[in-house]
C-alpha positions as CSV (number, residue, x, y, z in Angstrom):
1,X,95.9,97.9,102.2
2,X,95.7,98.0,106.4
3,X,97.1,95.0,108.0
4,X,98.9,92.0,106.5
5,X,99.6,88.4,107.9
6,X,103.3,87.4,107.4
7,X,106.2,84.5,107.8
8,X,105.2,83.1,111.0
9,X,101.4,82.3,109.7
10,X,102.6,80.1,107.0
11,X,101.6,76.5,108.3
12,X,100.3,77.3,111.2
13,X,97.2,79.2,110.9
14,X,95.8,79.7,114.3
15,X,92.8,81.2,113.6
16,X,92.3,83.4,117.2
17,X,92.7,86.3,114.3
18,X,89.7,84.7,112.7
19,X,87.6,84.0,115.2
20,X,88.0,87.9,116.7
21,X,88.1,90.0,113.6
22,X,84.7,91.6,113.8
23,X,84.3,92.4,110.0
24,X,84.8,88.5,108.6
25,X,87.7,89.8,106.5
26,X,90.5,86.9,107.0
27,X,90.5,84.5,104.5
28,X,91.8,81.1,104.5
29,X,94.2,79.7,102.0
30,X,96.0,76.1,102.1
31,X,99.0,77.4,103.9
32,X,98.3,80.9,105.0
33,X,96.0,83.5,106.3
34,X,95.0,86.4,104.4
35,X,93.2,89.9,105.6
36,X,91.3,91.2,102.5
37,X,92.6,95.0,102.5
38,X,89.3,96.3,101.0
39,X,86.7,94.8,104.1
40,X,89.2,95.5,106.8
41,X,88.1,98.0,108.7
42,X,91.4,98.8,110.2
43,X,90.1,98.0,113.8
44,X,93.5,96.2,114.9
45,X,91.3,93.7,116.8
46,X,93.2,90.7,115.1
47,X,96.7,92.0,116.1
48,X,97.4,91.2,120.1
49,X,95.1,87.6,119.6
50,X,97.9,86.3,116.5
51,X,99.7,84.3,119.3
52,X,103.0,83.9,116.2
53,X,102.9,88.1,116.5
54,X,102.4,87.4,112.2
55,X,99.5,90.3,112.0
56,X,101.3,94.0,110.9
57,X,99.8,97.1,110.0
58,X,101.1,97.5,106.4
59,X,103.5,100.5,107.4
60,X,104.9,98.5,110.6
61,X,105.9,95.3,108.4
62,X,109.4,94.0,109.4
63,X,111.4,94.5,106.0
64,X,112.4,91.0,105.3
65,X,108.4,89.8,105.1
66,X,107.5,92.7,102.3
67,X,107.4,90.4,100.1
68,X,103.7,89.2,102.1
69,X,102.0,92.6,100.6
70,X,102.6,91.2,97.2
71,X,101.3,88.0,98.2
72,X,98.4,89.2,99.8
73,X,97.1,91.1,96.7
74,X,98.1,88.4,94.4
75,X,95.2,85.8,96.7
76,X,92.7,88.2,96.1
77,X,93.7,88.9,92.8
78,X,92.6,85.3,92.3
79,X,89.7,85.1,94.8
80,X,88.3,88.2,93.8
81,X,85.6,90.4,96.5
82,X,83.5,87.7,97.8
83,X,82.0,89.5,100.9
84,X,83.2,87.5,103.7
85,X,85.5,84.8,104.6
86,X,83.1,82.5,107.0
87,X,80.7,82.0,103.8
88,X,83.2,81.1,101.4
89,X,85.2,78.4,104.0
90,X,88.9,77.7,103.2
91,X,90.7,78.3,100.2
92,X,92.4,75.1,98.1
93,X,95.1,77.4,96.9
94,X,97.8,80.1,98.0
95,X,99.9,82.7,96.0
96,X,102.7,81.4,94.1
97,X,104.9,82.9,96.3
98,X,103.7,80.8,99.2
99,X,103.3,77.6,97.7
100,X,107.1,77.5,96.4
101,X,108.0,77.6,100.0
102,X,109.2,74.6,102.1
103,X,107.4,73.9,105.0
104,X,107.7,76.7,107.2
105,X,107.0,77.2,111.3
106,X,107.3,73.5,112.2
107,X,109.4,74.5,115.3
């Protein structure tokens, strides 16, 4: 895996990351972002446009959000290797561990 999208993406889902990723590699999902660890080409173009600072290289993740690594591979364990996110559109569903949350980053 290369970079992951954390906490403060939940419900708020920008989308600069999106719109500058060169590689179409961030997926939508109903409450979150995901980077799909196998097309990322680890260019770190996404990181310093995320204007909630939720984009972390996988090493550099704070240690309460580790949990998002699990979560990550657990969206694409559903959604599978569809060869890029602006083709496929939003998702209708999230990992388990993101849907039991309340609402999160509703300042």
């Amino acid at each position: 895996m290369t970079y992951v999208i954390a906490q403060p993406c939940v419900d708020v889902m920008d989308r600069a990351c999106v719109e500058e990723c060169p590689v179409d590699c961030i997926y939508e999902g109903k409450r979150s972002l995901y980077i799909h660890p196998d097309e990322c080409v680890d260019c770190g173009a996404c990181e310093p446009v995320c204007p909630t600072e939720a984009i972390f290289y996988e090493d550099d993740l704070p240690d309460e959000w580790e949990d998002y690594i699990d979560f990550n591979v657990a969206f694409f364990d559903e959604l599978g290797d569809p060869g890029g996110a602006a083709k496929l559109g939003p998702q209708d569903f999230d990992p388990e561990g993101i849907t039991r949350m309340p609402p999160q980053n509703q300042g």
